[in-house]
C-alpha positions as CSV (number, residue, x, y, z in Angstrom):
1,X,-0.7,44.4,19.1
2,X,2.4,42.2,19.2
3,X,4.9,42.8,22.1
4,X,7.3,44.9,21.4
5,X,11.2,43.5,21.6
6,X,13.1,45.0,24.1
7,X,16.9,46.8,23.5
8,X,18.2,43.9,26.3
9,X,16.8,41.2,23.9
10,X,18.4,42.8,20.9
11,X,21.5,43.3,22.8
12,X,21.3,39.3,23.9
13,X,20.8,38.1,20.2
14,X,23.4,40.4,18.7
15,X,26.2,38.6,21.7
16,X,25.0,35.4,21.2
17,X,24.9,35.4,17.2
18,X,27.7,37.1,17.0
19,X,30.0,34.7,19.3
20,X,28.4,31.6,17.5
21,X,29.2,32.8,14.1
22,X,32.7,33.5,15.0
23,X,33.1,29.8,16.2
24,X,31.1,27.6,13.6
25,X,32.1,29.8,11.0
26,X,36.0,28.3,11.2
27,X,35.0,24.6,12.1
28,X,37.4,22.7,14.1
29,X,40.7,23.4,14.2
30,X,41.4,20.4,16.8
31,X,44.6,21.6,18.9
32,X,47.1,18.1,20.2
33,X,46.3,18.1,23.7
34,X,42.2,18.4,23.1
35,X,43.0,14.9,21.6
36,X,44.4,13.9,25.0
37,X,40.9,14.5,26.7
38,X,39.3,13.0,23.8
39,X,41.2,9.4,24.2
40,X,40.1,9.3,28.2
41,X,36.7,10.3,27.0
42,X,36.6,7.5,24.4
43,X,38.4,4.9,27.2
44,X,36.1,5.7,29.5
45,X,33.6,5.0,26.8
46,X,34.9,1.3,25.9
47,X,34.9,0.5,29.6
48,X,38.5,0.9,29.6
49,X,38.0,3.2,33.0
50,X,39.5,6.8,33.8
51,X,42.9,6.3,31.3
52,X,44.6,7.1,28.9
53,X,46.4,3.3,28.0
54,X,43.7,1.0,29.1
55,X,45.3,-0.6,32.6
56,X,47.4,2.5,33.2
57,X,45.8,4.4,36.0
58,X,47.4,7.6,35.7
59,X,45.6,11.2,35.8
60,X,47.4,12.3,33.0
61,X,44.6,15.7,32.0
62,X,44.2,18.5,34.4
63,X,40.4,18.6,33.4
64,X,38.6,15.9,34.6
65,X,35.0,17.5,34.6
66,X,35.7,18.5,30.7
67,X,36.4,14.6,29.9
68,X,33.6,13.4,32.0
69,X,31.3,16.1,29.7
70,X,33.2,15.1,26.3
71,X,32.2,11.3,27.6
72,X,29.1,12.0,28.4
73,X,27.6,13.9,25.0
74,X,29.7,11.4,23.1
75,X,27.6,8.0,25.0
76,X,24.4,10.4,23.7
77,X,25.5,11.0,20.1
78,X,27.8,7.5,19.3
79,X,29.2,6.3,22.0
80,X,32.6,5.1,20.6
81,X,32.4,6.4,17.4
82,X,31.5,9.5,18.7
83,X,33.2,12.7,16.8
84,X,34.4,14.4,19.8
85,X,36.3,17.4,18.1
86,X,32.5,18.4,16.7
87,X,31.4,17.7,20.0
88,X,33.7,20.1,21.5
89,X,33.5,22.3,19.3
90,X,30.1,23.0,19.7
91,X,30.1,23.3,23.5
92,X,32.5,25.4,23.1
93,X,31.1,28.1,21.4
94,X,28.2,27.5,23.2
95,X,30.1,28.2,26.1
96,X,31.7,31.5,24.7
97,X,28.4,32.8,24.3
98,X,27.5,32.7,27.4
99,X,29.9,34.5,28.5
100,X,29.7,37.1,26.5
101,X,26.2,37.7,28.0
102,X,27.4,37.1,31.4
103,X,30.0,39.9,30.6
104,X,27.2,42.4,29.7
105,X,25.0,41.2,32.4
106,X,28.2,42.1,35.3
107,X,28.6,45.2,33.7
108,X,25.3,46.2,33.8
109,X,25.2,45.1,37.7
110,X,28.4,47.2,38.4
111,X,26.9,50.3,36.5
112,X,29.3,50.3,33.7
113,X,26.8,48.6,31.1
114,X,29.4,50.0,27.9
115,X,32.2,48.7,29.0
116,X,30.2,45.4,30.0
117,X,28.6,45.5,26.3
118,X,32.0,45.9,24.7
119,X,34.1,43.1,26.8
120,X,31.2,40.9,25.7
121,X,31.4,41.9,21.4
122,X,35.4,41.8,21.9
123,X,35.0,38.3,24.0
124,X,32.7,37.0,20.7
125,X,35.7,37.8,18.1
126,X,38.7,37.4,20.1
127,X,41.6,35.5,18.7
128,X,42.5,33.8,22.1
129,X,39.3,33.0,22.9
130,X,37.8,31.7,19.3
131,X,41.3,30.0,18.5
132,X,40.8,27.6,21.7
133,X,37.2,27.2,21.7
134,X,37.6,25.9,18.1
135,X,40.5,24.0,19.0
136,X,38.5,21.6,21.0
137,X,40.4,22.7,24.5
138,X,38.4,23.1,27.8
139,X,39.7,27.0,27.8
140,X,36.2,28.2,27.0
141,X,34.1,26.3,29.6
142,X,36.8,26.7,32.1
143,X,35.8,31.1,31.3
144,X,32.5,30.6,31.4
145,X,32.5,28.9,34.9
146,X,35.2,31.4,36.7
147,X,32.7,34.8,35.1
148,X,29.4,32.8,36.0
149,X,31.0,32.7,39.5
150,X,31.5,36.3,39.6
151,X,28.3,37.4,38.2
152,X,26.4,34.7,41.2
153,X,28.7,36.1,43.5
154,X,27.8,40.1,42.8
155,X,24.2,38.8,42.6
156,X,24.0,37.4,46.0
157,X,23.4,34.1,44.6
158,X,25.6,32.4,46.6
159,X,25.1,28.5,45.8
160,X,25.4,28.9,42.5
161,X,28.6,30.8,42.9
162,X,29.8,28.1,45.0
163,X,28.7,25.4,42.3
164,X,30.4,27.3,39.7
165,X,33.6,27.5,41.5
166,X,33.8,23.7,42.4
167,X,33.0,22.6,38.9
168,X,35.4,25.4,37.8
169,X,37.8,23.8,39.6
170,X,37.0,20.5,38.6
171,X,37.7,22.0,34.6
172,X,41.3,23.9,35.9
173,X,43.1,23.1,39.0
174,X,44.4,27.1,39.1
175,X,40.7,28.2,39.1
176,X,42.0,28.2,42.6
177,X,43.2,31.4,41.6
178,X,39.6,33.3,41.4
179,X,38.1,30.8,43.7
180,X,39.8,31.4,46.8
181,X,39.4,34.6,47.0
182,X,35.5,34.6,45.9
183,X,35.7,32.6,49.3
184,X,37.4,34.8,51.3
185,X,34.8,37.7,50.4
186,X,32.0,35.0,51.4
187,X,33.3,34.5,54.5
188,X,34.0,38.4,55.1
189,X,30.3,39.0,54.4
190,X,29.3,36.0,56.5
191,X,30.9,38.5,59.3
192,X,29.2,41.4,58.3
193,X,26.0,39.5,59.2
194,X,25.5,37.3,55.5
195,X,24.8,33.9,56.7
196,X,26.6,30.7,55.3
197,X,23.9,28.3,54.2
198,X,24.1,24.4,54.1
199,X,23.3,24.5,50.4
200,X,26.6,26.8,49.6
201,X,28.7,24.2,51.6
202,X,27.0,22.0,49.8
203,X,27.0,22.9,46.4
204,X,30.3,23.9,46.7
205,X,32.4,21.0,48.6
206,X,30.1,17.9,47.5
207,X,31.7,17.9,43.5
208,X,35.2,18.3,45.1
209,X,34.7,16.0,47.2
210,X,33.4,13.3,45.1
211,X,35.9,13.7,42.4
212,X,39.5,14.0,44.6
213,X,38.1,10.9,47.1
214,X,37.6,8.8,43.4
215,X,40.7,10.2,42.4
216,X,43.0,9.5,45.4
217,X,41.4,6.4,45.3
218,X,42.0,5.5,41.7
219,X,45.0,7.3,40.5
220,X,46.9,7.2,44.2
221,X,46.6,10.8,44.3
222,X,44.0,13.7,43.9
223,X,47.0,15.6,41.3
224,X,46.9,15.5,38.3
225,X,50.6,13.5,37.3
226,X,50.8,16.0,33.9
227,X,51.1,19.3,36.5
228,X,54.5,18.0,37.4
229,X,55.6,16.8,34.4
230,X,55.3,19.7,33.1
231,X,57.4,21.4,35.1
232,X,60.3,19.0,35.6
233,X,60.8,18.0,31.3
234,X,60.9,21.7,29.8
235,X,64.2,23.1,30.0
236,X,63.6,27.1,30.1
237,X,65.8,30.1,30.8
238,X,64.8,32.2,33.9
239,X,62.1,34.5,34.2
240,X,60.2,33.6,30.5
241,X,56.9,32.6,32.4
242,X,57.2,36.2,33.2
243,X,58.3,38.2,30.2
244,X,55.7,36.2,27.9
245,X,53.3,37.0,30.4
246,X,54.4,40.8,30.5
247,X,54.2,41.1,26.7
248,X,50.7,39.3,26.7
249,X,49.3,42.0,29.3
250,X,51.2,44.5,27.3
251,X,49.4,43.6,24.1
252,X,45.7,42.2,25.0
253,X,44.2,43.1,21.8
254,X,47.2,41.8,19.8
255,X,48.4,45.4,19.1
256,X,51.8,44.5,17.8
257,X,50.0,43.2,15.0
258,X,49.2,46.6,13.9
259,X,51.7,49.0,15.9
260,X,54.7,47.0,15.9
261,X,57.1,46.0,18.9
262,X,56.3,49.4,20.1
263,X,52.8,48.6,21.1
264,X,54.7,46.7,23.8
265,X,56.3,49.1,25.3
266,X,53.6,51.5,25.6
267,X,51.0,48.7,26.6
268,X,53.4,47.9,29.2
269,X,52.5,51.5,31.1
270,X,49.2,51.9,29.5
271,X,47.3,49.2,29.9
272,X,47.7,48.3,33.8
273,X,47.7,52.2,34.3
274,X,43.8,52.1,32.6
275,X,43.2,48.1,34.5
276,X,43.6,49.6,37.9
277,X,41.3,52.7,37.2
278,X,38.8,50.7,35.7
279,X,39.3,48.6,39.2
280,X,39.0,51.7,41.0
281,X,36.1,52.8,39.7
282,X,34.3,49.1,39.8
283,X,35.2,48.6,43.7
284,X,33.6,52.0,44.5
285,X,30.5,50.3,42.6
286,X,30.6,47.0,44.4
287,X,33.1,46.0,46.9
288,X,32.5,42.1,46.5
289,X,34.0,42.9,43.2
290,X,37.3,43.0,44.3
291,X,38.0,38.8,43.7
292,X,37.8,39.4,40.0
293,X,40.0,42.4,39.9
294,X,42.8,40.9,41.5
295,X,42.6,37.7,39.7
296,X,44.8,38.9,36.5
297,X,47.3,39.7,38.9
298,X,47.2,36.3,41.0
299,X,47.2,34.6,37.5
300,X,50.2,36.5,36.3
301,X,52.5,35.9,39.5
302,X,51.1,32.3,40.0
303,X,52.5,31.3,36.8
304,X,55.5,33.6,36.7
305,X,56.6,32.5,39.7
306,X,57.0,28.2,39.0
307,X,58.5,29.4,35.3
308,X,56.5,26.8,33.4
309,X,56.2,26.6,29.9
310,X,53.4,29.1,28.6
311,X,51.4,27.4,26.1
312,X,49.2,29.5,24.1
313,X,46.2,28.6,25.8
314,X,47.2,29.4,29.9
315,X,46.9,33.0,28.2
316,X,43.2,32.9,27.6
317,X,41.8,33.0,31.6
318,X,42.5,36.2,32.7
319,X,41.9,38.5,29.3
320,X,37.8,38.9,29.9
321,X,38.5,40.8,33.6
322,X,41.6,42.3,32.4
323,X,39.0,43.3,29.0
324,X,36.7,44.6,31.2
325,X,39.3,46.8,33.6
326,X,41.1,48.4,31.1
327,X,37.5,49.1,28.9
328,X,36.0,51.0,32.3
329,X,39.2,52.7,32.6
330,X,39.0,53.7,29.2
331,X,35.4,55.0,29.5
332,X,36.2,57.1,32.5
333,X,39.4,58.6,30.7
334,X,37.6,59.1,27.6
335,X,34.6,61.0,29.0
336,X,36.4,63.4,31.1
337,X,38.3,64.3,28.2
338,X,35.4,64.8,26.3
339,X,32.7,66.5,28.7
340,X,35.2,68.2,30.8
341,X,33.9,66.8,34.0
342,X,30.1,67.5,32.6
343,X,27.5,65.3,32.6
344,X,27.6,64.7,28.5
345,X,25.1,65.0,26.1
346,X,24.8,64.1,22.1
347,X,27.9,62.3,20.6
348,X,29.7,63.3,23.4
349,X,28.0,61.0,25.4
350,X,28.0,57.8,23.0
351,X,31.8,58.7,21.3
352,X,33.6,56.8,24.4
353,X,32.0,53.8,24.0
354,X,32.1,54.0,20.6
355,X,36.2,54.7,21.0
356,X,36.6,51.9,23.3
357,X,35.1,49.6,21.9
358,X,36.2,50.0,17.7
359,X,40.0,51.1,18.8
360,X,40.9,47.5,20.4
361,X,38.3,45.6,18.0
362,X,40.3,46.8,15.0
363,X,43.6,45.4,16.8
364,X,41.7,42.3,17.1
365,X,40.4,41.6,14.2
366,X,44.1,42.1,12.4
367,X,44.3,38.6,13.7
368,X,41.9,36.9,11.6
369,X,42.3,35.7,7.9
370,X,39.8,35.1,5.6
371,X,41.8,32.1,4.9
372,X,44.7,30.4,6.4
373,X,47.2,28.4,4.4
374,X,46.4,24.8,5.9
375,X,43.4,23.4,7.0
376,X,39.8,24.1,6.4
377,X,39.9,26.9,4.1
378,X,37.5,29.2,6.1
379,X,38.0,32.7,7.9
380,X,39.9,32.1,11.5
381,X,42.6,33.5,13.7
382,X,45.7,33.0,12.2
383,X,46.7,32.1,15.7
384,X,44.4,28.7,15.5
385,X,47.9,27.5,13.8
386,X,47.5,23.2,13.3
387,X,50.1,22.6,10.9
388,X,51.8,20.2,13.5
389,X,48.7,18.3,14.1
390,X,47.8,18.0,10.9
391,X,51.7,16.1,10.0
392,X,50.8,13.7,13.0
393,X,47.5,12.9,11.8
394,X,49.8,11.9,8.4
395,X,52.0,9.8,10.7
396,X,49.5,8.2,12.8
397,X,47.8,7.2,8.5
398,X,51.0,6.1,7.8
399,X,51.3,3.9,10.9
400,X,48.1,3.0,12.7
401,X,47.2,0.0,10.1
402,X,50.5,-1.6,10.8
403,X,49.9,-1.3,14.7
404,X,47.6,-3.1,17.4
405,X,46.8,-2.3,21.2
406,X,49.9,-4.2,21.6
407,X,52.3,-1.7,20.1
408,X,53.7,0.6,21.9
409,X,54.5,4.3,20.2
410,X,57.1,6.6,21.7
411,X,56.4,10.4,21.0
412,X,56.6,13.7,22.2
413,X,53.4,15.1,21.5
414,X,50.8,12.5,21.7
415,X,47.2,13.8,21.6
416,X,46.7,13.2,17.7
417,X,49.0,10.3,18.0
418,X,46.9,8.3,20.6
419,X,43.3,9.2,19.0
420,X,44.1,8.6,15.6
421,X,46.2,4.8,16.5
422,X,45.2,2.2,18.3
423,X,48.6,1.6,20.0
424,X,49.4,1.9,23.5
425,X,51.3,5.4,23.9
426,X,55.1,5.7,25.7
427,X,54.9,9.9,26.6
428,X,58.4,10.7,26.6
429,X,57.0,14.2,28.0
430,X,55.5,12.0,31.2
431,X,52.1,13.4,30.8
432,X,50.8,10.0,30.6
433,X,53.4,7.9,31.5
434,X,54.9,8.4,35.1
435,X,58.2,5.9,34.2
436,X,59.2,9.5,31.7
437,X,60.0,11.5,34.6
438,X,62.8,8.7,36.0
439,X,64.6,9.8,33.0
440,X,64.7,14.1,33.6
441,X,66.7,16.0,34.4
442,X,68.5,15.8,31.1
443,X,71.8,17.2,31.1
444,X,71.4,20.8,28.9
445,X,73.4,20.1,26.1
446,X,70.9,17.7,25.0
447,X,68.4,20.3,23.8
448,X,68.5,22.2,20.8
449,X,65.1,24.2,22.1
450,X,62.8,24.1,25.1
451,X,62.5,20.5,24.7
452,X,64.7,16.9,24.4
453,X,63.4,13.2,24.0
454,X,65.5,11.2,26.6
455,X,68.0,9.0,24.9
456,X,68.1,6.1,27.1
457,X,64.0,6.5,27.6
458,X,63.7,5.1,24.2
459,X,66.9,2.7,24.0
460,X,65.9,1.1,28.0
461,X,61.7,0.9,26.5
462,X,62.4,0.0,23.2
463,X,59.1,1.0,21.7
464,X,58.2,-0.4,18.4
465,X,57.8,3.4,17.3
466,X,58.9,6.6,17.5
467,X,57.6,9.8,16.1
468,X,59.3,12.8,16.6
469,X,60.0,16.0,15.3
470,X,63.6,16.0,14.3
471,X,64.5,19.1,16.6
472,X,63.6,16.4,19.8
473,X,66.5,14.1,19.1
474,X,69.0,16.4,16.9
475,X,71.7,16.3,19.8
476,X,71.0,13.1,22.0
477,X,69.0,10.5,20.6
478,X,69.1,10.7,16.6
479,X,73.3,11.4,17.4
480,X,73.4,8.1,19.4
481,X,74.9,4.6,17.9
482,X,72.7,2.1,19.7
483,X,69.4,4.1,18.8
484,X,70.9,4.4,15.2
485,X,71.3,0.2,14.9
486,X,67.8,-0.3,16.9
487,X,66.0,1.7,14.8
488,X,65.0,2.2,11.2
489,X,63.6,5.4,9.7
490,X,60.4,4.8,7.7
491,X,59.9,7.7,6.5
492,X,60.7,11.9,7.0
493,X,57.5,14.3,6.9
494,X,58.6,17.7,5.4
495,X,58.5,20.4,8.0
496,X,60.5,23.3,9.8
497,X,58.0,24.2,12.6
498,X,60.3,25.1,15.7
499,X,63.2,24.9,13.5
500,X,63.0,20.9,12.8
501,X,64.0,19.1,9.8
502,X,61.2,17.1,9.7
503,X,59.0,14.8,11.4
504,X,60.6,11.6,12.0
505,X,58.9,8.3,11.9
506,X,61.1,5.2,13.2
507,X,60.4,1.8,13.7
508,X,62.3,-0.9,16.1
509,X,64.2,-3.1,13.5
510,X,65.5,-3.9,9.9
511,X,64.2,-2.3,7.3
């Protein structure tokens, strides 16, 4: 008689199919600063070394082990020429998968297997998670290597939780976050009588090692240059890290889409309220849990704190332990109120689960369209938003046959920019280019948002181009007479994203 499929097979495909579909189903929706990674990957590639303008040795990606992997499938499927957007995309959701099952698989070790099951089908259909996995960004790797950390570290499989970690680390420098703490519980059960092994130090300081000596070496320092540009060019009121960060614990299953601001307020209360009994209930399981629990809390201060710029997709790491708090505090709120404090039996025993899993799924999938209105016409989040990439990618046609890796192209945003032209790229951001930064602070009255070109960055460089969105340079550069007499506007792209009046594309000269 054939063998007979077990439930934890069925439960394996149903993750795994379910979190692919939700990714190849949408295709690529390439986000700008993928394309960033993708041009070092392609350098590296050419022989051009570890940079984003050949001869520029500047670590301008915080995810060196991403561009190393993006470099290394593309040398396997066309060097060059390889298509790294469909390479990453495909990791990607790869990646997600995995975690999903890793999600399951923790839950089952901590002996809340529903709430495991149901952070793992919520992690498969998740806007924040599909949007960036899609998107080409390193977000979903970076996921999978900070929960298979956690589930080698409640497994007593302590190299691999140390491998994890480093090469986690190597994807995100604030993996730190989760890491150092997964650390100190190693060391704490080292003193309860767990002995460090060779292989743990090993596996765990031998990647590190090797990539911040080449770095130091190479770059003249093991930090990544775009950390603090990032912090020193966006000009942001105080405390915004903190209430964007507030509203996206507030709402982790996107309830405002269906509630309404008021899904804020009462997320606000609820959802920590139902994280910290889920974390309760899971540190009564397994104390060496307690480095996961705390890590959407270190994440949320740790960026609060600095009051960077939130980009969409710094709000991905954290959701799949916060997920999996607030879905065991759920459960045990759910079945006291439906057994009374008795074991339960018939639907009351399956109605939590069901409960917690279809009440935030439905919140969720409010998010996704069957189609959006721009791009591949295909069922996505309507968060995977690439209108803006897609009006560069016009530029750089308009452009890149009139340029060589000569020219030199001034823009804000430079991923699709520098991947889709062959010219060498000025970042007035400073991302890529460290000679930005001698030109910030700019005095406030320069920008009309959160960010400003530097007027005499372009009039002291005089690039031959400039792209921009309008918004940029509407009160410094586009108001000033020397830029007006230097340069020529070829041609306006039709757009308001962030309240711009187009997308500008200068050249130095006459018409």
């Amino acid at each position: 008689m054939p063998r007979r499929i077990s439930p934890a097979v069925w439960t394996a495909l149903l993750l795994v199919c379910l979190a692919l579909a939700a990714r190849l189903i949408p295709g690529p929706r390439t986000i700008d600063d993928a394309y960033i990674t993708y041009r070092y990957a392609r350098n590296l590639l050419a022989g051009e070394g570890f940079t984003y303008n050949p001869g520029e040795r500047v670590q301008g990606t915080t995810t060196p082990l991403y561009t190393l992997l993006m470099a290394g499938l593309g040398a396997i499927s066309g060097g060059g020429a390889a298509d790294f957007p469909v390479i990453a995309w495909l990791v990607n959701a790869a990646a997600d998968a995995l975690t999903c099952l890793l999600l399951w698989r923790i839950g089952r070790r901590l002996g809340a297997e529903w709430p495991g099951l149901a952070a793992g089908l919520l992690w498969a259909l998740a806007p924040y998670s599909v949007t960036f996995a899609i998107g080409g960004l390193e977000t979903s790797l970076y996921v999978l290597l900070l929960t298979a950390a956690v589930w080698a570290h409640l497994t007593r499989r302590a190299p691999l939780a140390a491998l994890c970690a480093a090469l986690a680390l190597l994807t995100r420098p604030d993996a730190l976050l989760l890491a150092a703490p997964l650390a100190l519980d190693r060391l704490l059960q080292a003193r309860r009588g767990r002995r460090l092994s060779a292989l743990e130090f090993a596996c765990l300081l031998l990647p590190l090692f090797a990539w911040y000596g080449f770095a130091w070496a190479y770059f003249g320092s093991p930090i990544p240059h775009s950390v603090q540009a990032k912090l020193v060019t966006y000009r942001l009121g105080p405390g915004a890290a903190l209430i964007r960060l507030l509203q996206h614990y507030a709402t982790p299953f996107l309830e405002q889409n269906v509630y309404g601001i008021p899904a804020i307020a009462v997320g606000l209360v609820l959802y920590p309220f139902l994280a910290l009994a889920g974390a309760r209930r899971l540190w009564r399981a397994e104390r060496s849990a307690w480095p996961w629990l705390v890590y959407p809390w270190l994440y949320l201060a740790a960026f609060a704190i600095p009051n960077p710029l939130i980009f969409r997709w710094y709000l991905t790491p954290p959701l799949p332990a916060y997920f999996f708090m607030i879905l065991c505090g759920a459960e045990e709120l759910l079945r006291a109120l439906f057994s009374g404090g008795k074991p339960a039996a018939g639907w009351r025993r399956w109605l939590p689960a069901a409960l917690i899993l279809l009440l935030p799924l439905a919140s969720q999938m409010s998010e996704w369209r069957w189609r959006l209105d721009h791009g591949p016409q295909r069922p996505a989040p309507e968060m995977a938003f690439i209108k803006l990439e897609l009006l560069y990618r016009q530029a750089a046609e308009i452009t890149a046959a009139n340029m060589t890796p000569e020219t030199v192209l001034a823009a804000g945003d430079v991923g699709v920019l520098g991947y889709y032209t062959p010219a060498r790229i000025l970042d007035t951001v400073g991302l890529n280019s460290p000679l930005s930064l001698n030109y910030y602070p700019l005095d406030p009255a320069l920008y009309a948002i959160n960010y400003a070109v530097p007027p005499r960055l372009i009039l002291d460089q005089q690039p031959d181009y400039l792209i921009l969105l309008e918004v940029y340079g509407r009160l410094g550069l586009l108001r000033d007479p020397q830029f007006q007499q230097t340069y020529t506007l070829l041609e306006t792209l039709p757009t308001d994203i962030y309240g711009s009046n187009g997308l500008l594309i200068y050249r130095r000269g006459p018409r």
